[in-house]
N, C-alpha and C positions, 0 to 999 in steps of 0.2 A: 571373592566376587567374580561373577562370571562375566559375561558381556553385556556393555552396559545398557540402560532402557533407550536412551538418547547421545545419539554424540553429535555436538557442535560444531560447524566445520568453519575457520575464519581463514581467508589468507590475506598474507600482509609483505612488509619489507620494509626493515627500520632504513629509510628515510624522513623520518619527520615528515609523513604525508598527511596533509589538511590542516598543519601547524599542532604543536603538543598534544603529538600523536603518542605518546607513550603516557601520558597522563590518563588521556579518554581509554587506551587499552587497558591502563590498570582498572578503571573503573566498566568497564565490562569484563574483567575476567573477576571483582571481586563482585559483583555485581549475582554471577552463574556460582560462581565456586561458595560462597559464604551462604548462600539461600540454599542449592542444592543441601551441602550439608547439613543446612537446618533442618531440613524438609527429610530428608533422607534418599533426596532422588538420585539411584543409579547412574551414572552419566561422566562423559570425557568430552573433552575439549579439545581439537585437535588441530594445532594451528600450522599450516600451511605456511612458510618462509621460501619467497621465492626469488630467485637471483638475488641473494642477499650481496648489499653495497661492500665493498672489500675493503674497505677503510673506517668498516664501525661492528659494535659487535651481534652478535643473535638476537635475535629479540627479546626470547625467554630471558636471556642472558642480563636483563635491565629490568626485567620486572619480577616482583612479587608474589610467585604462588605459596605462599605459609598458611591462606584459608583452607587448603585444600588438603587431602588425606584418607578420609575416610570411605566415601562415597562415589567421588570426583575427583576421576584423574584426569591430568594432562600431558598432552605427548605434539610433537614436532614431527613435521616432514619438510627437510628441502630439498626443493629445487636447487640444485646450481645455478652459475651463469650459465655454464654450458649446454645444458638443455634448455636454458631462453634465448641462448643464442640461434639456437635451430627454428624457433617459432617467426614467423614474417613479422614484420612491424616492430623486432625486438629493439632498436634503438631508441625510438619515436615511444612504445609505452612498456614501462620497465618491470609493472606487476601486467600479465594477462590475467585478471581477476576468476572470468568465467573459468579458465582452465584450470586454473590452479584451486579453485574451488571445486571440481571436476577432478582433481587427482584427491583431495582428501576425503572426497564423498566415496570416492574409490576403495579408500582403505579405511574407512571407517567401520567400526565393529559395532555402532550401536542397533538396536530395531529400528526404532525411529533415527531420520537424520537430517538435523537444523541448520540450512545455511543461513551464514548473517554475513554479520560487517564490525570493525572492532571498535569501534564508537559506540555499543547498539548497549543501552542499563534492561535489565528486566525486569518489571514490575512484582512485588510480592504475589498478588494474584496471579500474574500470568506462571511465575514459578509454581502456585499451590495447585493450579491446575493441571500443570505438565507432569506433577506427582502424583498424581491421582490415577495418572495411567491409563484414563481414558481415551487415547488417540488411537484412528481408527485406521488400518491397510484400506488402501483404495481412496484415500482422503488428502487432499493439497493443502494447507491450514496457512492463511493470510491473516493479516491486523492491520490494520490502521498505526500511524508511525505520527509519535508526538516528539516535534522536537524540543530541546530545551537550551535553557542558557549554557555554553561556556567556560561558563567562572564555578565550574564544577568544585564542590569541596574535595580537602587533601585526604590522599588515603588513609591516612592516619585516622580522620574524623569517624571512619569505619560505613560500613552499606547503608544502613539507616540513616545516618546523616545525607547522604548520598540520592537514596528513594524519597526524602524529602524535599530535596534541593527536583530533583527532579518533578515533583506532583505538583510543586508551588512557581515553577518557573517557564512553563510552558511558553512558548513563543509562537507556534503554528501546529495546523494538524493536516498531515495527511491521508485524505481519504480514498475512494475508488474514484469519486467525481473532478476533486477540486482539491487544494489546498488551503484553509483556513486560518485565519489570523488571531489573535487573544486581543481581546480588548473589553475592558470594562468586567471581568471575571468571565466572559462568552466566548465562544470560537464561532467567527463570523467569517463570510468569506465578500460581505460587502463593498461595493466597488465606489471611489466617489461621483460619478457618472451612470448609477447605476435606474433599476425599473421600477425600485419602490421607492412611495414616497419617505421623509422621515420619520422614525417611528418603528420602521419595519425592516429589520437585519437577514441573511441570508446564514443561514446556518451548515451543519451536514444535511448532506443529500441533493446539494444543488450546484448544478455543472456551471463555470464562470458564462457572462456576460457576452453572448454573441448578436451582431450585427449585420441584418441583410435592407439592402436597398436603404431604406430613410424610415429603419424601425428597429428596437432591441430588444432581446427577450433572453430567458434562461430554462432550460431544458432543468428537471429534476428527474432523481431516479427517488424508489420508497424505501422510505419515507425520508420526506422531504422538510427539515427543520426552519420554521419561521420562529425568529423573536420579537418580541411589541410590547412596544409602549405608544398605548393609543389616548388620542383625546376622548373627553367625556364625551359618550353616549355616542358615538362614533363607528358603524361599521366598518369592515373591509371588506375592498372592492377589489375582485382578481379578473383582469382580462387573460380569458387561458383556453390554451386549444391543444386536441389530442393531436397527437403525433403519426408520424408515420408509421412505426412499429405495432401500431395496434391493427393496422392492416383495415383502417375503416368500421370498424369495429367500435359500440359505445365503450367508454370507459369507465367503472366504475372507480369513485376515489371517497376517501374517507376523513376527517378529520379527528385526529384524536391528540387529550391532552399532554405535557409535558411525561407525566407519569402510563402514559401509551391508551388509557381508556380510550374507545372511541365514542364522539361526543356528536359527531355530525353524520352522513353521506349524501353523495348524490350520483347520479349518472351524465357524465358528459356526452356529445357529441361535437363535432366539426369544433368553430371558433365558439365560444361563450363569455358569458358575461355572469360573473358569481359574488353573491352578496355573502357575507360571513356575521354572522352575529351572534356576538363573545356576552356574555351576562354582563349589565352592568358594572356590577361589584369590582371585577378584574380589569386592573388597568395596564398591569404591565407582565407578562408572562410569556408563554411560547406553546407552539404546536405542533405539530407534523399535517402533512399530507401524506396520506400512502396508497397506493392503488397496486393491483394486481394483474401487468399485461399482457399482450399476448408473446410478446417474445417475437415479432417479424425483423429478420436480419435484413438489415442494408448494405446498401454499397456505392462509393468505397467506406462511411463510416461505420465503424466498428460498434458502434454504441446503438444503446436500446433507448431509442426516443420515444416515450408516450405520452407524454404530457409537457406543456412550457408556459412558461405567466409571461406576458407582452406587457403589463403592466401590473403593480399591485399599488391602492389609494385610499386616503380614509375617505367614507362618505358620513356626513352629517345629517342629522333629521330623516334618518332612515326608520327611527322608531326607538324605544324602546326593547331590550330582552331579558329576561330573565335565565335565559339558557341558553345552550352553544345551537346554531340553526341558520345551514346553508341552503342556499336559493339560487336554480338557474336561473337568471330574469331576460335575458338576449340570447338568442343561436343563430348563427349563420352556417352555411353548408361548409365541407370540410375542405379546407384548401385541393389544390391539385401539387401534389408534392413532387416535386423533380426528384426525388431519391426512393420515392415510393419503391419497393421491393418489387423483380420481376417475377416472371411465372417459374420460373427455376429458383427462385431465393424462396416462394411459397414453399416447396419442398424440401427446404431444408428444417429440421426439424429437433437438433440439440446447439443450434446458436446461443450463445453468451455473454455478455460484458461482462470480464473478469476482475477481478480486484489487484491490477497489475501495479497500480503505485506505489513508487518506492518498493519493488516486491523483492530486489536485491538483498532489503534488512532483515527478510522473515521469509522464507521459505523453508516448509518444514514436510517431509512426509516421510514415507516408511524406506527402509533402506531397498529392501524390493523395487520400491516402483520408481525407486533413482535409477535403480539397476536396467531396469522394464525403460526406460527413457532413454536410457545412457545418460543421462547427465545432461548437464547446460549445453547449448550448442555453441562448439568451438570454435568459433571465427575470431581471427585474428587481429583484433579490430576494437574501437573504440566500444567499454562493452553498453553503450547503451543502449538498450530496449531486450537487450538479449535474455533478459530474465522474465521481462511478460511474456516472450513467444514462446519458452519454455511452460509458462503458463497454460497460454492455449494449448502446445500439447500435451500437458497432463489432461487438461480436459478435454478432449478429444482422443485419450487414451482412454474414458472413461472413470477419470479420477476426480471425485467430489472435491470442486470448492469448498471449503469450510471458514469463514470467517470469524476471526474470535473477536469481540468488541470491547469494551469498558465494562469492567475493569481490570480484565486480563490483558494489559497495555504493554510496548515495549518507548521507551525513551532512546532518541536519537542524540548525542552532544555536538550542537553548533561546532560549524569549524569556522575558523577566526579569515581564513584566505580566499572564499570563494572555491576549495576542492572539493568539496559536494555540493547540489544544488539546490538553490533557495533562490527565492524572488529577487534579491539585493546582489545576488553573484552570480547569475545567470550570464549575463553579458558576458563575465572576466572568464566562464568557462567555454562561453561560444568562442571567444577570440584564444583561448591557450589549445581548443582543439584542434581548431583550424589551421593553427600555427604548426603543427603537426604535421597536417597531411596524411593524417590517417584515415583509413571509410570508419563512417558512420551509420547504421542501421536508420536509415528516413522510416517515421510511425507512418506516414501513407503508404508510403512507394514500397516498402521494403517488408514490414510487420507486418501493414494489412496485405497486401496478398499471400503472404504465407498464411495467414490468419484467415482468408477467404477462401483457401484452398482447405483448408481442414475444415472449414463450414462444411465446404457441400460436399469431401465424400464423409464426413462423422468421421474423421481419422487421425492419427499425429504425424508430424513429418517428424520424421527422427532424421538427426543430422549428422551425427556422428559414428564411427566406426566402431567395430566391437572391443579396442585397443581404446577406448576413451577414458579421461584422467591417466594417461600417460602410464599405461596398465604394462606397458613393453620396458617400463624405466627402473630399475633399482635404485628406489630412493633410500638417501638415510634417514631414519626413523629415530626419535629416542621420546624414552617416557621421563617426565621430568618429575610428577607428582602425583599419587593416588594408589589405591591397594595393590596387590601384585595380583 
């Protein structure tokens, strides 16, 4: 075997981080190692161990690669303490994530090269995909990140026990916009305070719940998933107004069914008032909105606002339908937007909201264009956001987003302590970072002007030195499983 198609990059440190952290590692490395096999995908895994605790042992050292042999090796690098002693903030945070992810992308042999996280199960799909060989140079490849329960089965139970427990236990999803919740077999990201009335849930595609002055509303991007269950003969009433980002400009938006048919359209302007009317027959189903906009960048938000519903309600004794048929019935002229885009944001001309959430779990491109980057940018420093701004400059190095969807999915495993983040542990990780005293990358202050800086000249900031992934270090290496 030569060099492999994809290598894996994870780094870690047996400390028991996020609670029964050796458990969720066994099940992401049999998770890659038992699929590739089956699959026949070419591929190493190459786990990053970094100031390993001096009082427990290696990591490899506690877990189980016997799925692996054929196709799929595995191999180690660590870090000493000694070289995190020289990093700033080495007291305060014991793994540097971004870096040390940056050293093993470094010495990674594969073409393609996947950073994750060692919690992260991989979907059969997304495995059969990645064997196929179709991934592209010049291409960034994001997913959407579903997390699941916890009470992961033992490894003994074997992978498919495993990808089951995962497809039937979903807890939330996250997307580019929002984070959704599971309820009732749906992923909703509904609020109990929220703009529609009952009946009508908020799905993918729509950004949470925001409040100006003594009114509330929700920004979507396309398409934008509604579910209902409506009273008889009952239409839907959407109070909705184009955005900023269309630059004044009408809007075209479409309605189409669960199965992506489109069923309606129409063309907006300014604020409106839009009737929806679903066929008798159907009383409880879902849709999309989707529209295609102009892309005008803002500032300082980062996101592509075209469209937002101020209110969605059922109306009664609107008629009769036999078919799906939208109606503008009210306009009023288009607000006056305080974030409106200036004459210098007009010329910028390859703006994007990128699919930066949770983008830590799944980053995946060719080993070249790690190269072409240098890697994560290495600040020494709590690493959050540092893997979206990495994003923006791949695409502003000219490297294609590519998003993969359902059913080529990856599964996240719940941590029991609040060391990853989720709505219920949010708080217990604002107060342990703080306690810290480490900097944090602010998404306004800090992202978005690196992020508006690479707007307007179409460029990446690269941050790092041509010695990045710690390229000056002789590290130890060892291979522990897979062909020679």
């Amino acid at each position: 075997m030569g060099d492999p198609y994809i290598s894996v990059v994870v780094a870690a440190r047996n400390d028991d981080h996020g609670d029964n952290m050796l458990r969720r590692m066994q099940a992401f490395l049999d998770s890659w190692i038992v699929q590739a096999e089956r699959l026949g995908l070419e591929s190493e895994i190459l786990v990053v161990e970094w100031n390993p605790p001096a009082n427990r042992p290696r990591l490899l050292e506690e877990l189980n690669l016997a799925g692996g042999g054929t196709v799929c090796r595995v191999r180690s690098v660590e870090v000493p303490a000694s070289v995190h002693a020289a990093v700033p903030n080495a007291e305060a945070i014991p793994l540097h994530q971004m870096i040390a992810k940056n050293s093993g992308i470094r010495r990674a042999r594969g073409e393609f090269v996947l950073a994750t996280n060692l919690d992260i199960v991989f979907s059969r799909e997304m495995m059969q995909f990645l064997a196929e060989r179709r991934l592209e140079h010049g291409a960034i490849y994001r997913v959407d990140r579903y997390d699941v329960d916890c009470d992961i089965p033992p490894a003994a139970a074997g992978v498919d026990a495993l990808l089951e427990h995962c497809r039937s236990r979903v807890v939330r999803l996250f997307t580019a916009e929002n984070y959704l919740r599971c309820e009732r077999g749906e992923l909703i990201s509904t609020e109990p305070d929220d703009i529609a009335a009952p009946g009508i849930d908020f799905g993918q595609g729509w950004m949470p719940v925001e409040r100006h002055e003594d009114f509330r509303y929700r920004w979507a991007s396309s398409p934008g998933r509604l579910v209902f269950h409506r009273p008889p003969g009952a239409c839907l009433r959407i109070d909705a107004e184009v955005g900023p980002s269309q630059g004044g400009l009408p809007l075209c938006i479409e309605v189409a069914e669960d199965l992506g048919t489109v069923v309606a359209r129409s063309e907006l302007s300014g604020r409106c008032q839009l009737r929806l009317f679903i066929p008798d027959p159907i009383e409880r189903g879902a849709f999309s909105i989707n529209f295609q906009g102009q892309n005008m960048p803002l500032c300082p938000d980062l996101r592509m606002l075209h469209f937002r519903a101020r209110g969605l309600w059922w109306e009664k004794d609107a008629g009769e339908s036999d078919c799906w048929r939208l109606e503008v019935i009210e306009t009023a002229p288009e607000r006056n937007w305080s974030s409106t885009p200036s004459a210098r944001a007009r010329n910028v001309h390859n703006a994007a909201w990128l699919h930066a959430n949770a983008s830590g779990d799944f980053t995946l491109l060719s080993r070249e264009d790690w190269f072409h980057l240098r890697g994560y940018p290495e600040f020494p420093i709590w690493p959050l956001h540092i893997d979206a701004l990495f994003c923006y400059a791949a695409h502003h190095a000219g490297i294609r987003e590519r998003v993969l969807r359902e059913p080529a999915q990856i599964f996240h495993i719940e941590h029991r302590s609040g060391a990853g983040w989720s709505p219920e542990g949010e708080e217990t990780i604002s107060r342990r970072v703080s306690a810290k005293q480490v900097p944090v990358l602010d998404f306004d202050a800090d992202l978005g002007r690196w992020v508006q800086q690479m707007r307007r000249w179409d460029a990446p900031v690269i941050f790092n030195l041509e010695n990045w992934g710690l390229a000056g270090q002789e590290l130890q290496e060892l291979s522990l499983s897979g062909p020679a």
